[in-house]
C-alpha atoms as a printed R data frame, in Angstrom:
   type eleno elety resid chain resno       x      y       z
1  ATOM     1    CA   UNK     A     1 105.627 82.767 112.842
2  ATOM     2    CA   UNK     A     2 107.772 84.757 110.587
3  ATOM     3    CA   UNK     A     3 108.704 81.700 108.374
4  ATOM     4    CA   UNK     A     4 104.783 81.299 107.482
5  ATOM     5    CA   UNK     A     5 104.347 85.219 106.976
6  ATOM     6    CA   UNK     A     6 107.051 85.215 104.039
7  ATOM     7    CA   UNK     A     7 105.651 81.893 103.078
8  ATOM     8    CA   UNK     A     8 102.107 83.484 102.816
9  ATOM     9    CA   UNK     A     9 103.341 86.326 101.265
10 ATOM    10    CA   UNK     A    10 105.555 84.606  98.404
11 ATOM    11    CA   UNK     A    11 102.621 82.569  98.049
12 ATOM    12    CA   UNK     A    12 100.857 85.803  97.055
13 ATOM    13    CA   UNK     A    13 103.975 87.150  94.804
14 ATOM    14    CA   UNK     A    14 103.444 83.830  93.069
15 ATOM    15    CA   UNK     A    15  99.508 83.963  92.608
16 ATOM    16    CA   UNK     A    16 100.245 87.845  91.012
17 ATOM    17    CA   UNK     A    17 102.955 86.375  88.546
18 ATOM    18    CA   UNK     A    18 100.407 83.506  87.928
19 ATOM    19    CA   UNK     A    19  97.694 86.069  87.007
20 ATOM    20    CA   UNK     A    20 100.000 88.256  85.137
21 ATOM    21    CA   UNK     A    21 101.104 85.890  82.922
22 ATOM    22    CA   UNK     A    22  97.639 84.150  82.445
23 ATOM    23    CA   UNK     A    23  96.329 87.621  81.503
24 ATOM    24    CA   UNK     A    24  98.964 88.079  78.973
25 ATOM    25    CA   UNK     A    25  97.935 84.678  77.514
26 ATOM    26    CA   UNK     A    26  94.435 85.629  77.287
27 ATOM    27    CA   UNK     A    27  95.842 89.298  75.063
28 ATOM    28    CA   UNK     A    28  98.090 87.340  72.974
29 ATOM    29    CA   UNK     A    29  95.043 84.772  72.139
30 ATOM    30    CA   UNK     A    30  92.481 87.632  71.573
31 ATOM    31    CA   UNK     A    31  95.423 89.137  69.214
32 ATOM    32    CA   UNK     A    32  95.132 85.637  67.271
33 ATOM    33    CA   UNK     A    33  91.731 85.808  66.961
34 ATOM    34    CA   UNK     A    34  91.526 89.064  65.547
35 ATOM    35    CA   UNK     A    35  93.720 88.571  62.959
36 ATOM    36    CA   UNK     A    36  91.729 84.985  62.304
37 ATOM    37    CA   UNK     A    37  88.797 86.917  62.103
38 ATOM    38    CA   UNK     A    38  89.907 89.204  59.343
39 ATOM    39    CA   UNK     A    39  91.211 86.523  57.324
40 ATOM    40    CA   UNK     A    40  87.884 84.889  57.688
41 ATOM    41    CA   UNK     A    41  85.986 88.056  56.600
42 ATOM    42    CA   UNK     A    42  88.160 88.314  53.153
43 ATOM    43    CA   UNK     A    43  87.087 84.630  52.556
44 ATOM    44    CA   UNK     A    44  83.463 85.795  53.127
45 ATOM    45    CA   UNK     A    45  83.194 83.844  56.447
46 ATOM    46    CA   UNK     A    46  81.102 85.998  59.084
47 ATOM    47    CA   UNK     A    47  80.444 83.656  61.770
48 ATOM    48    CA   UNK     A    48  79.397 79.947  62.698
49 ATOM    49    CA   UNK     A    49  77.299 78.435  59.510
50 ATOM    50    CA   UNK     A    50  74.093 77.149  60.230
51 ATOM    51    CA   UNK     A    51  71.756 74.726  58.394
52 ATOM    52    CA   UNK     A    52  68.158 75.734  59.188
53 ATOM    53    CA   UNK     A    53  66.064 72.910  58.588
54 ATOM    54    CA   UNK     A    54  62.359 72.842  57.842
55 ATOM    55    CA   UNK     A    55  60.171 70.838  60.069
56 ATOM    56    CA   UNK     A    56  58.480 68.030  58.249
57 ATOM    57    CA   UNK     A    57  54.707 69.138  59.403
58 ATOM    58    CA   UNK     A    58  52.880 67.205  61.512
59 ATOM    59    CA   UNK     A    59  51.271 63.947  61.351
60 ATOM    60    CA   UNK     A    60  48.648 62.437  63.173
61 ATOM    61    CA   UNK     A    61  50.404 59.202  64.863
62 ATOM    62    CA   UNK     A    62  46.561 57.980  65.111
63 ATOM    63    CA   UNK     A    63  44.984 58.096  62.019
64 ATOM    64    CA   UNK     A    64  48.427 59.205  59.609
65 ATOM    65    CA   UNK     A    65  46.873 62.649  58.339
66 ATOM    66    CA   UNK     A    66  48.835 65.971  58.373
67 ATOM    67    CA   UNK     A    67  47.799 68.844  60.151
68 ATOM    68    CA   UNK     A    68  47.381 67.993  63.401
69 ATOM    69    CA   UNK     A    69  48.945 65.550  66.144
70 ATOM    70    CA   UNK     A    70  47.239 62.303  68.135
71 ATOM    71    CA   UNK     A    71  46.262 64.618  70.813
72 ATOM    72    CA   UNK     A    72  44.083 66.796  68.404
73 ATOM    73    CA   UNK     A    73  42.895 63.670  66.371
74 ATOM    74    CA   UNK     A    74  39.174 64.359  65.560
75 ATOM    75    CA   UNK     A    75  39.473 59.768  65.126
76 ATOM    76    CA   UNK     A    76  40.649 59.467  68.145
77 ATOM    77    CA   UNK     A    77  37.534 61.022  70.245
């Protein structure tokens, strides 16, 4: 029973180093970031780029006019 006690517990003492050195990755990758960041920001990047695209506006799949859809078509009723 003492064997799988200081198994258990060096099995613990392991997951702690585990976590302490996983934790320290995450710090040193935030670190890069940061100083990615501020490069960024003196090339006038400020975040993700996004296209915003205008809807083409709606056509009637019934009788081909815009405005309105083949549910609203006044053709259709």
């Amino acid at each position: 029973m003492e064997n799988m006690d200081e198994n258990v517990k060096k099995y613990e003492e392991l997951l702690a180093q585990a976590e302490k050195v996983k934790q320290s990755a995450i710090e040193e990758l935030l670190s890069q970031k940061k100083t990615i960041d501020a490069k960024l920001a003196q090339y006038g990047y400020m975040g993700k780029a996004t296209v915003i695209r205008k809807r083409a506006p709606k056509k009637c799949r019934v009788c081909g006019t815009e405005g309105h859809t083949a549910r609203t078509c006044p053709q259709k009723q």
